[in-house]
FIMIVEX-317706 format. One record per residue: x, y, z of N, C-alpha, C in turn. Coordinates in steps of 0.001 Angstrom, whole numbers, padded with zeros to 6 digits, always signed. Layout:
XYZXYZXYZ...
END
This chain:
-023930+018914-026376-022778+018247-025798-022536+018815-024399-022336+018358-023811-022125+018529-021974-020318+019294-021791-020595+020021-021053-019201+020004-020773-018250+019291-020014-017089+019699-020729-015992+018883-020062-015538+019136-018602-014991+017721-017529-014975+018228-016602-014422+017296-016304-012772+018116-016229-011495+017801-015978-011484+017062-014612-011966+017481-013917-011792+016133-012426-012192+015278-012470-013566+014576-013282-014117+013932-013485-013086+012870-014284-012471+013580-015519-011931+012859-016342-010087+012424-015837-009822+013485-014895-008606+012981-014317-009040+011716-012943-010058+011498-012724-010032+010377-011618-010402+008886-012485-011347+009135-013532-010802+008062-014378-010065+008215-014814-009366+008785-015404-007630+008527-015577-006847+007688-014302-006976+008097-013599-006620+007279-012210-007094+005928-012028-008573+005947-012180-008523+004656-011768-008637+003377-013035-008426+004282-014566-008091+003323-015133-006299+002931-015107-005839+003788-015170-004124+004276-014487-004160+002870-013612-004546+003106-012165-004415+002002-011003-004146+000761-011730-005464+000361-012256-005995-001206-012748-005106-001178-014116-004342-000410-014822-003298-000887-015873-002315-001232-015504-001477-000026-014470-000586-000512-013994-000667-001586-012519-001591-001840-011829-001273-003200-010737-001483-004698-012235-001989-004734-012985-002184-005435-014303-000652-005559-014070-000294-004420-015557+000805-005015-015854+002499-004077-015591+002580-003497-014886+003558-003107-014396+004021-001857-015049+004970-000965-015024+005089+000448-016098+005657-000372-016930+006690-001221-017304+006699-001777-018639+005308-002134-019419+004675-002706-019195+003433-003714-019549+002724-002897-019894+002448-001964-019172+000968-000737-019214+001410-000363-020714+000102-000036-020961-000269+000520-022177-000791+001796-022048-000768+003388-022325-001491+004415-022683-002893+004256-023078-002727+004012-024398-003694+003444-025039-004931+003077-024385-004989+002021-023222-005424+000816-022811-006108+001745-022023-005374+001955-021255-005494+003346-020253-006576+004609-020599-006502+005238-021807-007359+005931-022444-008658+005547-022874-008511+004454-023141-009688+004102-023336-010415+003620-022423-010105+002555-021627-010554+002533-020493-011371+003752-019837-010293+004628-019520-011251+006116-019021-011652+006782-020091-012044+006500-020952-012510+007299-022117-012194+008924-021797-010584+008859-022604-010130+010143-022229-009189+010175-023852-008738+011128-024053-008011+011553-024988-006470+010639-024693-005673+010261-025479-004380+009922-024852-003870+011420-024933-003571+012234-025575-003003+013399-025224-002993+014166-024121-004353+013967-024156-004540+014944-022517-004298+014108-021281-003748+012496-021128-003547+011867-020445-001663+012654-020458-001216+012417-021562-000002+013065-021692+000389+014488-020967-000622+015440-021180-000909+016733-020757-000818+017346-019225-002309+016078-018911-002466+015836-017526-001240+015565-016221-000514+014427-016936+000379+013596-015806+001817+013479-016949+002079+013715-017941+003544+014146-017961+003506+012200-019005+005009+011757-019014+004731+010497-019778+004428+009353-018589+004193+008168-019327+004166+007101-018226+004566+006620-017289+005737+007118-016989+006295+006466-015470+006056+007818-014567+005863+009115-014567+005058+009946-014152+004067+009584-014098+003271+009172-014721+001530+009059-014331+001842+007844-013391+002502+006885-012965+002319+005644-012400+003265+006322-011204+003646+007089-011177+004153+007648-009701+003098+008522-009089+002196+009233-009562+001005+009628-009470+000127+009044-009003+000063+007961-009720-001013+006800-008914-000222+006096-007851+000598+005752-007966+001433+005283-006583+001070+006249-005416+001307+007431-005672+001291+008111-004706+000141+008440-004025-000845+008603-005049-002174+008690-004608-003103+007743-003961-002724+006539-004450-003057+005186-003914-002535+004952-002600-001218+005435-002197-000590+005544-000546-001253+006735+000088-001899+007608-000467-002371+008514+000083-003241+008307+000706-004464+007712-000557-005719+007082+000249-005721+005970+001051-004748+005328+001431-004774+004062+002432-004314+005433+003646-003435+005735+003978-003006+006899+004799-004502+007259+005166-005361+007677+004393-006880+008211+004903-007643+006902+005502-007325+006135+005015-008059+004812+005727-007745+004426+006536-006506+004194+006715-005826+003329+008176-005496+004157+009400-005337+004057+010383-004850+004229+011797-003467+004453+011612-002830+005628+011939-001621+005520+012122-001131+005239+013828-002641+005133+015015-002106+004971+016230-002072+003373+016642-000710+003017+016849-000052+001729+016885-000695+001358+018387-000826+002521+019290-001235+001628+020976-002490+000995+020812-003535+001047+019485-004432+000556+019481-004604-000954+018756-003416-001614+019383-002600-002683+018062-004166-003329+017217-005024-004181+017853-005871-004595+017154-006241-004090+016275-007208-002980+016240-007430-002069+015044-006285-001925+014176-005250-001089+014417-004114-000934+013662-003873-002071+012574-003846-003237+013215-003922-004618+012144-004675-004504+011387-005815-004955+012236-006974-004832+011119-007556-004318+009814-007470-002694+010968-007457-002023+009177-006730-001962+008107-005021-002304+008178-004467-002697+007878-004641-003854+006881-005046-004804+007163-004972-006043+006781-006628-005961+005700-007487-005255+006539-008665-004669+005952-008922-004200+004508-008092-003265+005078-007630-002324+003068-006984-003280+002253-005959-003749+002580-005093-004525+001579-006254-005909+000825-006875-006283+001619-007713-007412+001000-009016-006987+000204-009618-005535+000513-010424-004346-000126-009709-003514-001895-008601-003805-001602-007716-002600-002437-005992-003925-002942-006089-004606-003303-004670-005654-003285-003795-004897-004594-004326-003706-005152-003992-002834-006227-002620-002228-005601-002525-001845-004195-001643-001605-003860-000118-002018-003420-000656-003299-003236+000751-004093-002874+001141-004520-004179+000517-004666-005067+001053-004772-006659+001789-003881-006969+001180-002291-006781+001775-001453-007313+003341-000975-007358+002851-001513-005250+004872-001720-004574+005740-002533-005038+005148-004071-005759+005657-004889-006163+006293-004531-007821+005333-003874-008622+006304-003076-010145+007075-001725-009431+006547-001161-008277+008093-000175-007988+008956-000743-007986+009092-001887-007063+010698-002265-006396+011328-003182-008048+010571-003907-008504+010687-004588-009738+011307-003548-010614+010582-002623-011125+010875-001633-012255+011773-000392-011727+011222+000360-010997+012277+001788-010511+013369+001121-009483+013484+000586-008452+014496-000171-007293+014204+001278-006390+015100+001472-005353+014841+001957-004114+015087+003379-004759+016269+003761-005683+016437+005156-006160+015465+005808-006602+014828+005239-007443+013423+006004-007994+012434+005776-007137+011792+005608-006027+010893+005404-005777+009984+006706-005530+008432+006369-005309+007768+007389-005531+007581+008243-004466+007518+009662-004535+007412+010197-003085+008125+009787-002212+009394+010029-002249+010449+009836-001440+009966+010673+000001+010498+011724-000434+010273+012573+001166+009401+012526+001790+008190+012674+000781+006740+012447+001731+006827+011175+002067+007099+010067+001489+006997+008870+001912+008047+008902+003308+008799+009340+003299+009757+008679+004364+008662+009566+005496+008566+010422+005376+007777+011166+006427+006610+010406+006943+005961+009847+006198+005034+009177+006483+005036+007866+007486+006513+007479+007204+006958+006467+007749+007639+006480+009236+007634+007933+008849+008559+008598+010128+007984+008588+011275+006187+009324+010563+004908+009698+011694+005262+007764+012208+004935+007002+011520+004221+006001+011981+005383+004904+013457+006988+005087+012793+007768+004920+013768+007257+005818+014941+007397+007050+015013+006978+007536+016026+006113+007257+016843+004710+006494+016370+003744+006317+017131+004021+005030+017737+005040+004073+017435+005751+003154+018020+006801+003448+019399+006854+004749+018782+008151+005303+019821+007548+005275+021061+006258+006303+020805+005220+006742+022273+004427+005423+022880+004152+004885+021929+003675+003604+022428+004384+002313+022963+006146+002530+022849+006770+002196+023792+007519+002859+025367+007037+004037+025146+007339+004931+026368+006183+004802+027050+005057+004298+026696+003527+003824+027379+003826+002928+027933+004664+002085+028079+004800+000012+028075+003832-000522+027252+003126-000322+026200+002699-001205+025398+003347-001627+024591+004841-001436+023983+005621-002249+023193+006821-002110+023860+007465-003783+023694+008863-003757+024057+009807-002831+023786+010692-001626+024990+011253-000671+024537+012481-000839+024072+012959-002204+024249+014222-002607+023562+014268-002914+021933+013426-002968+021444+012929-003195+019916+012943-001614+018973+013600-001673+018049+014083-000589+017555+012774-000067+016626+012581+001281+016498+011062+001261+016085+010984+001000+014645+012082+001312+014041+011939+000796+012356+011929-000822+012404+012437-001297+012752+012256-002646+012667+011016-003782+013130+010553-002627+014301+009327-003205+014508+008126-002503+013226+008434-001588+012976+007427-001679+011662+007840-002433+010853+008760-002523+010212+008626-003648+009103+008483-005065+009726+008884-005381+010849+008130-006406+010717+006477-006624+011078+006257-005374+011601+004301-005475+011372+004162-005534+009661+004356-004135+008950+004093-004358+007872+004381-006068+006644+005208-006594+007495+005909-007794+006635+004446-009104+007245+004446-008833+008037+003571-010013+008902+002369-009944+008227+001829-009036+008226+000541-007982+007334+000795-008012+006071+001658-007650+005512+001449-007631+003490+001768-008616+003144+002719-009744+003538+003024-010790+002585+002287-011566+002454+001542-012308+003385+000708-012948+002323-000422-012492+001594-000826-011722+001718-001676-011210+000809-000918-009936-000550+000414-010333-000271+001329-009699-001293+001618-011097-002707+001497-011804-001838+002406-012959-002572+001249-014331-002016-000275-014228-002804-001054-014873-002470-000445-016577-002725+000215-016882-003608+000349-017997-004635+001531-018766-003085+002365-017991-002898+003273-018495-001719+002301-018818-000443+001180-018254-000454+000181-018245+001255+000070-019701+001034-000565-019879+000011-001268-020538-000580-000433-021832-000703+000504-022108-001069+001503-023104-001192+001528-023787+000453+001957-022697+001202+002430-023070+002779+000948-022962+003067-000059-022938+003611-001054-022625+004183-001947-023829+003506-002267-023636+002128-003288-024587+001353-004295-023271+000920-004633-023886-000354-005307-023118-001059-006986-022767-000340-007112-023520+000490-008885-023640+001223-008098-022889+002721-006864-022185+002970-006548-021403+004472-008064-020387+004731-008612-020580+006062-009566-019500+006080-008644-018249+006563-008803-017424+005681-008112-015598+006153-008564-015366+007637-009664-015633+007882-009908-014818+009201-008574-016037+010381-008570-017075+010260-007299-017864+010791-006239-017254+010667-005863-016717+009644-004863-015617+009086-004654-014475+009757-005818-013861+009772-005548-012704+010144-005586-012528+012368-006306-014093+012377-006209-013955+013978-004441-014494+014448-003824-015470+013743-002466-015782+013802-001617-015057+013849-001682-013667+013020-001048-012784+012365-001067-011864+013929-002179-011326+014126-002477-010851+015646-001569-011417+016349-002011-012243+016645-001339-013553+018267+000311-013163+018012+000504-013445+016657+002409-013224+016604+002650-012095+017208+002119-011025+016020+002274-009264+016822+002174-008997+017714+001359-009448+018570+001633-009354+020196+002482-009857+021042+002619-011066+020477+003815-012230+020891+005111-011074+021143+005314-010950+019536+006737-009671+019484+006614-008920+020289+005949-007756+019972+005896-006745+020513+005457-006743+022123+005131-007976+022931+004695-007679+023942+006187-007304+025301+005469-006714+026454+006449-005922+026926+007000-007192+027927+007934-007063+028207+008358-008046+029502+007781-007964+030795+007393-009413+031271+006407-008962+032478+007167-008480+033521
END
């Protein structure tokens, strides 16, 4: 018999974790489902990450982590910034699900990684900040607001495919999408001549 090897068996835990809960939400998820999937003990899933809405803040968190490793947090490079952006989410759509059973199931009080999260959010205003002291973004535009509305321009439809899809038509080519999506963001954000 081989030995056991706990990292091995905690990242399938994870990524059967991910794909239970973007499935079916922390109500919905199953342990069980989960365990087997990663062919892991349910106990030591218990052991590992504490009960279920712990383990799904875990994967929340870890799942924002690794997009954080993927994406650009420098905004003066707007194209890229989109892109990869828009990149991951259509690579990984596990994630905007996942945001979608937070806000559904925990609401804004529970959410996961609060502090780190806000921090994270903090870096990324900031790089809005400098990149309006550059003149590449309008400096009258408040920097939280111009992120959410990048992030809003960027996740919803591929948050809420069934709505794209309604307004757009089910045959929309994405790359149309994702060049429209551009053209706006610049539109906004561009500086006054």
């Amino acid at each position: 018999m081989a030995p056991r090897d706990p990292e091995a068996t905690k990242a399938r835990i994870f990524d059967a974790a991910t794909a239970e809960f973007a499935q079916y939400g922390i109500a919905g998820a199953r342990v069980d489902r989960i365990a087997r999937q990663a062919q892991a003990n349910k106990q030591l899933i218990y052991a590992y990450f504490g009960d279920k809405q712990q383990l799904f803040h875990r994967v929340l968190e870890r799942t924002m982590l690794i997009l954080a490793e993927a994406v650009t947090d420098n905004i003066e490079d707007l194209d890229t910034w989109i892109d990869q952006h828009i990149d991951y989410h259509r690579a990984h759509p596990e994630l905007l699900r996942l945001l979608q059973w937070e806000a559904l199931e925990l609401g804004p009080d529970h959410a996961t990684a609060g502090e780190l999260r806000a921090g994270r959010y903090a870096a990324k205003r900031d790089s809005i900040v400098a990149a309006q002291h550059k003149g590449l973004i309008r400096p009258d535009m408040p920097p939280g607001y111009v992120l959410n509305a990048l992030m809003s321009l960027i996740n919803h439809p591929l948050a809420v495919p069934q709505v794209r899809d309604f307004v757009l038509g089910p045959d929309a080519d994405p790359e149309e999408l994702r060049t429209w999506v551009k053209d706006s963001i610049r539109r906004i954000l561009a500086p006054p001549p």
